[in-house]
C-alpha positions as CSV (number, residue, x, y, z in Angstrom):
1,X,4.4,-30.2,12.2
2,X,3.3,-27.2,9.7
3,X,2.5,-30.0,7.2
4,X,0.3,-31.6,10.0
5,X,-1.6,-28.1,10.2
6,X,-1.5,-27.6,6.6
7,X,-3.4,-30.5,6.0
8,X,-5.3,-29.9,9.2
9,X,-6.3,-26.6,7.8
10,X,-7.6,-28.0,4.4
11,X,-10.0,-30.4,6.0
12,X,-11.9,-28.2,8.2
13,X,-11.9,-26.2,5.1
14,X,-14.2,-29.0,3.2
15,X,-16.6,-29.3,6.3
16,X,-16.5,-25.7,8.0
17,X,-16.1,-21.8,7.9
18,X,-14.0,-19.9,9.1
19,X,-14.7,-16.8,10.8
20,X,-13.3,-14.2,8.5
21,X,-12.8,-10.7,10.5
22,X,-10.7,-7.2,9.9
23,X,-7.4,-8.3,12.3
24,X,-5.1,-5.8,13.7
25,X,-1.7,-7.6,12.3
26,X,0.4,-5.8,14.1
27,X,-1.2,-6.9,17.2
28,X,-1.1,-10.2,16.7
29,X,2.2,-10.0,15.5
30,X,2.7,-8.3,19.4
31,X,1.5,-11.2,20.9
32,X,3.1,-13.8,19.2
33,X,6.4,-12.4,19.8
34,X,5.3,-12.1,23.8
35,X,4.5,-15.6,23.4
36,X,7.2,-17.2,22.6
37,X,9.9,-14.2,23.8
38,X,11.1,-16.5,26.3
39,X,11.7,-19.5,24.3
40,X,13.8,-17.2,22.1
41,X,15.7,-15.8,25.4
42,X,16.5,-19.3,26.3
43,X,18.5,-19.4,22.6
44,X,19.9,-16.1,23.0
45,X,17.5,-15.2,20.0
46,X,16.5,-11.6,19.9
47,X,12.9,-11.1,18.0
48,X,12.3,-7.6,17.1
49,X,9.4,-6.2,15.1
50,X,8.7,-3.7,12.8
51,X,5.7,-2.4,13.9
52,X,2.8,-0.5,11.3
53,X,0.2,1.2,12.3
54,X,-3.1,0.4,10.7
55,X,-1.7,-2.8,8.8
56,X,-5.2,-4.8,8.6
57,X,-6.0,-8.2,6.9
58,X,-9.2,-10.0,6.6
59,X,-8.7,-13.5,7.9
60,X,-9.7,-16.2,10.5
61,X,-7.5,-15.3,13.7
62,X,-6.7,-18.7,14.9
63,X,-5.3,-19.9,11.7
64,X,-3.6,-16.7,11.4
65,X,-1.8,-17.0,14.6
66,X,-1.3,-20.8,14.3
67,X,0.6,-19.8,11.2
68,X,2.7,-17.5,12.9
69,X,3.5,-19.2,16.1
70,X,5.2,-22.4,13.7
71,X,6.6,-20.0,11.2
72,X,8.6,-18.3,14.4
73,X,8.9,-21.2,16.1
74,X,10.6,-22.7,13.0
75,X,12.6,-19.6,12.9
76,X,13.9,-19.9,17.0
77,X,14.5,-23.5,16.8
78,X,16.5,-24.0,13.4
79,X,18.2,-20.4,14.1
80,X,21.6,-20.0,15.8
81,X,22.4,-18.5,18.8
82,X,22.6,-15.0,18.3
83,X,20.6,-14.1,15.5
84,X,18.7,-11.6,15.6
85,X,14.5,-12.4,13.5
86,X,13.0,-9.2,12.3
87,X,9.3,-9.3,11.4
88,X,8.1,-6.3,9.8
């Protein structure tokens, strides 16, 4: 699936621009975790995170959270139970 969206991600780069904006990462980083907190739950997977304040990128926020919902999604459904992800 990520290499389905990485090549996704490299067409619409030929043919479009993305909106490039100051993000909050730490917020998205909240939401993503409250996202797929459940999912996690349901694998006895604990996400925690590391939050800091006025950590700011310049990016397009849909990729950016694409990118983290399949990197943490990757993370809950190849982890064991009981581990414990960390993002920070």
């Amino acid at each position: 699936k990520l290499t389905s969206e990485m090549l996704m991600i490299a067409r619409n780069e030929q043919g479009e621009q993305h909106l490039m904006e100051k993000l909050d990462f730490g917020l998205l980083s909240e939401l993503v975790i409250e996202e797929l907190q459940t999912k996690a739950q349901e694998k006895n997977i604990e996400i925690t995170l590391q939050k800091q304040d006025d950590l700011f990128m310049n990016g397009d926020q849909t990729l950016i959270l694409r990118m983290m919902m399949n990197l943490i999604t990757n993370a809950i459904n190849y982890g064991k139970q009981m581990d414990i992800f960390m993002l920070s």
